[in-house]
C-alpha positions as CSV (number, residue, x, y, z in Angstrom):
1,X,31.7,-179.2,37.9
2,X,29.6,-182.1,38.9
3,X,28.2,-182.6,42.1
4,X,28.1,-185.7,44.2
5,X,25.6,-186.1,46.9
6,X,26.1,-188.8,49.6
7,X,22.8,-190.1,51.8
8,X,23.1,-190.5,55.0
9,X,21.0,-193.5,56.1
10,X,18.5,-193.0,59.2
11,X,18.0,-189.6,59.0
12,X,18.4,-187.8,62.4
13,X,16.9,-185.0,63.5
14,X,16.7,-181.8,66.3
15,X,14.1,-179.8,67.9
16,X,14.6,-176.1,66.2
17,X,15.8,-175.1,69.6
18,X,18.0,-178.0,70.9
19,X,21.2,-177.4,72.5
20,X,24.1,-180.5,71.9
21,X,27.7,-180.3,73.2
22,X,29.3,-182.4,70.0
23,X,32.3,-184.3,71.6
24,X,35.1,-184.4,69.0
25,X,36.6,-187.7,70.2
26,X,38.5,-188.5,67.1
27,X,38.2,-192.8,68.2
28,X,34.2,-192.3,67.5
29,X,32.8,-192.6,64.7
30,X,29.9,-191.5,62.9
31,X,27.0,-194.0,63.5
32,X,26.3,-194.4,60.2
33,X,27.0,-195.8,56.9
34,X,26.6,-193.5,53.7
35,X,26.2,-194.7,50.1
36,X,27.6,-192.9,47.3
37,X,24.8,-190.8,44.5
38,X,26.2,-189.3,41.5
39,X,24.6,-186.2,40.3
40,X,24.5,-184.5,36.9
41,X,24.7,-180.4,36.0
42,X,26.6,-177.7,37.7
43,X,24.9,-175.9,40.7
44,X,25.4,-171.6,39.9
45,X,28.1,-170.2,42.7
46,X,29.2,-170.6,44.2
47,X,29.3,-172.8,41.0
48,X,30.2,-176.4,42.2
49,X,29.1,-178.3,45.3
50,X,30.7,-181.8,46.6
51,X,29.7,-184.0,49.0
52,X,31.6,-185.9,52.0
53,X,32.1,-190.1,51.7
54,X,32.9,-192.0,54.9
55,X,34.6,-194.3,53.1
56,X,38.5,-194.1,54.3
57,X,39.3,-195.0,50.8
58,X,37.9,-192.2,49.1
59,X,38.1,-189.2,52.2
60,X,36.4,-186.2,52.3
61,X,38.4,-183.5,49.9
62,X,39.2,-179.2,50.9
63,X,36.2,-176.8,51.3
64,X,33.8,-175.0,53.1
65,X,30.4,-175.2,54.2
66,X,27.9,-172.1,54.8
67,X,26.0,-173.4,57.9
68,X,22.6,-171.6,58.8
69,X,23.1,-171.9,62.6
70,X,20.7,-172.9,65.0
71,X,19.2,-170.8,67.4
72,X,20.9,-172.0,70.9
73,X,24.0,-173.7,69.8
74,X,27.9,-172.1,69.9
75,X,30.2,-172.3,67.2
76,X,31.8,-174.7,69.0
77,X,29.3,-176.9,68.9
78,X,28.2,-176.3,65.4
79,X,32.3,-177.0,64.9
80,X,32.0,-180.3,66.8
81,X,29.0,-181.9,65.0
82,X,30.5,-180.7,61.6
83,X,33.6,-183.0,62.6
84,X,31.6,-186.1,62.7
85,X,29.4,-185.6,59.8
86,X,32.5,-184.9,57.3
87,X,34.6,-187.7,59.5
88,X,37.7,-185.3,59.8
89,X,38.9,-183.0,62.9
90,X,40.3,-180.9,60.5
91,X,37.4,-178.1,60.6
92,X,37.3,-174.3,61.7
93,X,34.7,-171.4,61.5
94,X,35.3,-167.7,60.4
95,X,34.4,-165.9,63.0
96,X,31.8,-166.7,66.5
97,X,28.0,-166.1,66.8
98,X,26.7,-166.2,69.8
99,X,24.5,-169.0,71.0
100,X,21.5,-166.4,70.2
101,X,22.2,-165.7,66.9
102,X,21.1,-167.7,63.6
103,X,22.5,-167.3,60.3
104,X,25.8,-167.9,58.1
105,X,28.8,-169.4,59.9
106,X,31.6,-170.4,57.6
107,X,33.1,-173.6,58.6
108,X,36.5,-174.8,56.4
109,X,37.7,-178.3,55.9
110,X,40.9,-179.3,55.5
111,X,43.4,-177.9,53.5
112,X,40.4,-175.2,53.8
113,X,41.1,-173.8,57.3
114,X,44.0,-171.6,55.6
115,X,41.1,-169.6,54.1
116,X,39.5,-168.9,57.4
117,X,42.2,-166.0,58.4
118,X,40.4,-164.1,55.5
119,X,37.9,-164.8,55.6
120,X,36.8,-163.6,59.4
121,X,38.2,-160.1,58.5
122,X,35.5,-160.0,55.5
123,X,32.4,-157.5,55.9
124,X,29.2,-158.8,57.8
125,X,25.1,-158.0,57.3
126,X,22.9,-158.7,59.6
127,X,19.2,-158.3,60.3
128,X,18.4,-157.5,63.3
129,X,15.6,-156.5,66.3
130,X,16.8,-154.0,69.1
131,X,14.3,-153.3,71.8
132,X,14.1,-149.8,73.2
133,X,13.6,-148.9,76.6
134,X,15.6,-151.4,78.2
135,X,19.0,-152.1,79.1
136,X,20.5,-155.6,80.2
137,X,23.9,-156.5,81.9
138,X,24.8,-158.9,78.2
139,X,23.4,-156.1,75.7
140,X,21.0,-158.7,74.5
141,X,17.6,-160.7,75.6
142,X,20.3,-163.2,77.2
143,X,21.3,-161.2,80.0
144,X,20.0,-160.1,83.4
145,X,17.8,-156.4,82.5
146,X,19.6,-153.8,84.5
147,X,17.3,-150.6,84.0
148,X,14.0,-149.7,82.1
149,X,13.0,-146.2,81.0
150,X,10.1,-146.0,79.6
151,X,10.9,-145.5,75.5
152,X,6.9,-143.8,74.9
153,X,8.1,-140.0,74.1
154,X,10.9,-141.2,71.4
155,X,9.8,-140.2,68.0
156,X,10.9,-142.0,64.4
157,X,12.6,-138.9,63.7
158,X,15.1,-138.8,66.9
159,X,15.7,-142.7,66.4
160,X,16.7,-142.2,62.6
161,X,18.6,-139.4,63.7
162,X,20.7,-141.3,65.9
163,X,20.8,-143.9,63.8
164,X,22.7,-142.0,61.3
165,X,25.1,-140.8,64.1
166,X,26.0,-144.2,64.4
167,X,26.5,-145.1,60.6
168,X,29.6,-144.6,58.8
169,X,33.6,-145.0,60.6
170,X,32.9,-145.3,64.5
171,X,34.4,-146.3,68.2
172,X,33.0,-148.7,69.6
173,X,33.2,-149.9,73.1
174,X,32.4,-154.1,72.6
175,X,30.1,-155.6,75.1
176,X,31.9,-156.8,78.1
177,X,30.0,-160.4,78.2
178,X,32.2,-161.4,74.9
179,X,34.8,-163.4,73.6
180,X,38.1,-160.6,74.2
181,X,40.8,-161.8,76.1
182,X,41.6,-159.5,78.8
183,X,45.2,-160.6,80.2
184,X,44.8,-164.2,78.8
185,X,41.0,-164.7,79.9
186,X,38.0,-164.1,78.5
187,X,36.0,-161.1,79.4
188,X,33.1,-163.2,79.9
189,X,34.5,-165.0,82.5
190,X,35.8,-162.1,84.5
191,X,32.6,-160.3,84.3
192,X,30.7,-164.0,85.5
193,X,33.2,-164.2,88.1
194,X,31.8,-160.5,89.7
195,X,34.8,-158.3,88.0
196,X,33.8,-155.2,86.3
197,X,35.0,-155.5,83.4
198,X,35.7,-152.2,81.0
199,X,37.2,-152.5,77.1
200,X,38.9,-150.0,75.0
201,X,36.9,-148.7,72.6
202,X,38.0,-149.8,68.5
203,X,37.4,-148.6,65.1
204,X,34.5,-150.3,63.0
205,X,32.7,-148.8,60.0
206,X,28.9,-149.5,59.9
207,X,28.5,-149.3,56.4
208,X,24.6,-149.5,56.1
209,X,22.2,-149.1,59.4
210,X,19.1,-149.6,57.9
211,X,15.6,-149.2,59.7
212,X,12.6,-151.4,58.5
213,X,10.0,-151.5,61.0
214,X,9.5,-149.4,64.4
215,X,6.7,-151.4,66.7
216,X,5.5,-150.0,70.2
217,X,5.3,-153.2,72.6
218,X,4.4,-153.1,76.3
219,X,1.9,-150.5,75.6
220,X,4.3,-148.6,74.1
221,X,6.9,-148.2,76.9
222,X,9.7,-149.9,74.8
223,X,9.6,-149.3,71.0
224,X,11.0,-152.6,69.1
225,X,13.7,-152.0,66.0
226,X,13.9,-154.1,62.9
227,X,16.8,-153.2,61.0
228,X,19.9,-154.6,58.3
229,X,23.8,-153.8,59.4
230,X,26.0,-154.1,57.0
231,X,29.5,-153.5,59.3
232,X,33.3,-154.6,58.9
233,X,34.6,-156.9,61.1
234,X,34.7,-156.9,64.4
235,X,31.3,-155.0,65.1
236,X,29.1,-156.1,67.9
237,X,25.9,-155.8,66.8
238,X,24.7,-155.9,70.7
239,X,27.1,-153.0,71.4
240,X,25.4,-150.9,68.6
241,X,21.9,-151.4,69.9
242,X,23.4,-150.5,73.4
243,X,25.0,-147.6,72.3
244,X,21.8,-146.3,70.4
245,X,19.9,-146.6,73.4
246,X,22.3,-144.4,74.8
247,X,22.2,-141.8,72.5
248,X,18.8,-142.2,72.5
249,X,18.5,-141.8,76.8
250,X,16.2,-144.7,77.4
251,X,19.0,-147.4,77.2
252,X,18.7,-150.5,74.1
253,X,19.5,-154.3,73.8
254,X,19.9,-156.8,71.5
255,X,16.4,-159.1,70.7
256,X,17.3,-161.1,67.7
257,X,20.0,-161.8,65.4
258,X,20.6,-163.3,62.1
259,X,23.2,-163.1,60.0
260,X,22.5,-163.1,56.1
261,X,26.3,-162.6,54.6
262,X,30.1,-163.2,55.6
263,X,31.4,-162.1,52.3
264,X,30.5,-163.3,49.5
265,X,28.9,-166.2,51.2
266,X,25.1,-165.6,52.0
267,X,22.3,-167.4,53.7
268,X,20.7,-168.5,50.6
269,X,23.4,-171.1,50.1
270,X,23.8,-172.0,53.6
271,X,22.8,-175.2,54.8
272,X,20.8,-176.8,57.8
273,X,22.5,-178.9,60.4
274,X,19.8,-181.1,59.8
275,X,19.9,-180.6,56.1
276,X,23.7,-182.0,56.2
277,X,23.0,-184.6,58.0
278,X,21.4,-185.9,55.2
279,X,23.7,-184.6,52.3
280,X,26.7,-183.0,53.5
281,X,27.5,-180.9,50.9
282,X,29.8,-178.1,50.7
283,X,31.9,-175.7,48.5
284,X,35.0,-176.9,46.6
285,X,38.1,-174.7,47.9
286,X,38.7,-173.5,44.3
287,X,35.3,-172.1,44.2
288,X,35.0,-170.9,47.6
289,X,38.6,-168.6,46.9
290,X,37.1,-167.6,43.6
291,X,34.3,-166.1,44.9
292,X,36.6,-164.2,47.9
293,X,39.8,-162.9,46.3
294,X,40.6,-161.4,42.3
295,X,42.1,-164.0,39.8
296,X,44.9,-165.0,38.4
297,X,45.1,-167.8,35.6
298,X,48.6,-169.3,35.8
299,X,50.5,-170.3,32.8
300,X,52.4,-173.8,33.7
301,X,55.7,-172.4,34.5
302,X,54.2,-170.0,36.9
303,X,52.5,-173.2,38.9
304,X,55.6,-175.0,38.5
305,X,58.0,-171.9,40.6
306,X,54.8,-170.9,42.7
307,X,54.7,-174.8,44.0
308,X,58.3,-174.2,44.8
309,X,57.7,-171.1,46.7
310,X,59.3,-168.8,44.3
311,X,58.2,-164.8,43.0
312,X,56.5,-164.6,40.1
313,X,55.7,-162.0,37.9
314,X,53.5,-158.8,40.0
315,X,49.9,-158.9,40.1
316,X,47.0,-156.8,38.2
317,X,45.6,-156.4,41.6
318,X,47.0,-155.2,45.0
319,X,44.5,-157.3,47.1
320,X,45.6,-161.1,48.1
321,X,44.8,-163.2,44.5
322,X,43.7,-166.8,44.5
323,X,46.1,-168.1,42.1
324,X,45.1,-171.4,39.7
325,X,46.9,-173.7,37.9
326,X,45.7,-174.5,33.9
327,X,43.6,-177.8,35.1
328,X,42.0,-175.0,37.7
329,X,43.0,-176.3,40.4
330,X,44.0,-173.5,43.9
331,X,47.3,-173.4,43.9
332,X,48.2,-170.3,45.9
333,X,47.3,-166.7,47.5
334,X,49.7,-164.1,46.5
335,X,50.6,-160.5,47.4
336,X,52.8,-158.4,45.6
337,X,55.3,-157.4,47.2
338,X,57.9,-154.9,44.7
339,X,58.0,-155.9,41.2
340,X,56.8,-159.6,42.3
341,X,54.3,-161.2,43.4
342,X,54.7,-163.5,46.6
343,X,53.2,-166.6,48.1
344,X,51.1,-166.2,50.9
345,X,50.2,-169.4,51.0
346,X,50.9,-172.5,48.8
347,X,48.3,-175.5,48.3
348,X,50.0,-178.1,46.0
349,X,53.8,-177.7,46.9
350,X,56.0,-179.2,45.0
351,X,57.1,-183.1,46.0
């Protein structure tokens, strides 16, 4: 699939740090003109990558872009300037990081969004630093520190022991400065307005809780973590460094925090805000469901009763299958459901 690449004209540019509230004002538009490049060869997978035009004549098509997200910024924001770089209000992510966090945030476009519902239940890695020997009110270096024990005495031994107990199928308890609606509003807020705020504990797996390094900072009164989590959806990562402080008797936060994967989408295809500023490139929705479900090659009549919303014949696998016409285009997710297989979702209905 060829790739087209479209230069933005005065490049601009942010401090690595630099926060931005993006207003999404659909009346404003972006400040700049872009001229069309055309681009020989196929880039490997996620195979093909396109590029947005400004040019209302020729609009931006269906896909996602892997963002490597800023150190400072919210989704939101990272949402927001993502809007006026493709020219469409028509984008989503797959799932928060906080404001701390760097890494992989997968953003859809258009006809795209309808992917994001799976893909935000999709497996997560991280790498990670957990300090300790310290424990603060957010579970991370964001927060207000609430006690110090000195971490001196812990051994490798006890903290890979506790880190097993904390691999596999767990409860966890997510931190109480998050996201979770509690009665219609966000735990967050009830804990910034002075409640104390306490959630019920829910079932994640941690499938890998790897430990790289173990440092001794502070002359050695807090011990410093690096480690990979590979964990299912809806993990906290800040919880888990809480709760192996816990275990541990010294008490743990949250230092640093990158993710690497959502999926099958890693950080070595992700892009810079900056970086797409300058070519806004991103992954063709055929490619990007490739890549996340199993396959199914239609024959024509099959994409002729699927574009209807009819059953067709069952699937080879159980999972949701990204269904595609002959000329490979997406058009639908199906489940089976009896002896058929039915239509989650349908791209190219009939007219």
């Amino acid at each position: 699939m060829p790739a087209y690449r479209i230069r933005v004209g005065a490049a601009r540019s942010w401090p690595e740090n630099h926060v931005e509230c993006c207003p999404t004002n659909t009346k404003r538009r972006p400040p700049w003109n872009r001229a069309r490049k055309k681009l020989s060869g196929n880039r490997p997978i996620l195979e093909g990558v396109k590029t947005a035009s400004q040019n209302p004549t020729d609009p931006i098509g269906s896909g996602l872009v892997i963002v490597d997200k800023p150190q400072g910024w919210t989704s939101h924001d990272v949402v927001g300037r993502t809007r006026r770089l493709a020219g469409t209000r028509k984008v989503g992510h797959a799932g928060t990081l906080d404001p701390m966090a760097t890494g992989v945030l997968v953003l859809g476009i258009n006809k795209a969004t309808r992917l994001l519902t799976y893909i935000v239940g999709a497996n997560k890695t991280y790498t990670a630093t957990i300090r300790l020997g310290e424990s603060t009110i957010t579970d991370d270096a964001e927060g207000e520190l609430v006690q110090a024990r000195i971490a001196a005495a812990l051994t490798e031994e006890q903290i890979r022991e506790s880190v097993a107990k904390l691999t596999g199928p767990i409860e966890q308890v997510p931190s109480s400065v998050s996201a979770i609606k509690v009665n219609g509003e966000r735990s967050y807020a009830r804990v910034r307005a002075g409640e104390e705020v306490k959630l019920a504990a829910r079932p994640v797996t941690i499938h890998r809780f790897e430990i790289h390094q173990i440092r001794r900072e502070r002359g050695g009164k807090v011990q410093d973590i690096d480690v990979t989590v590979e964990c299912s959806s809806g993990t906290y990562i800040r919880a888990l460094a809480r709760d192996l402080g816990e275990d541990l008797a010294v008490g743990g936060h949250l230092t640093a925090l990158r993710r690497t994967e959502v999926g099958p989408y890693t950080l070595n295809r992700a892009r810079t805000l900056e970086q797409l500023a300058q070519d806004f490139e991103y992954l063709p929705m055929e490619d990007a469901a490739d890549a996340l479900f199993p396959r199914r090659d239609l024959s024509e009549h099959e994409r002729s009763e699927l574009s209807f919303g009819r059953r067709i014949g069952v699937n080879q696998s159980e999972e949701t299958t990204a269904a595609f016409a002959p000329d490979g285009s997406l058009v639908a997710l199906l489940k089976n459901k009896g002896e058929n297989a039915r239509p989650e979702l349908v791209f190219t209905p009939a007219s």
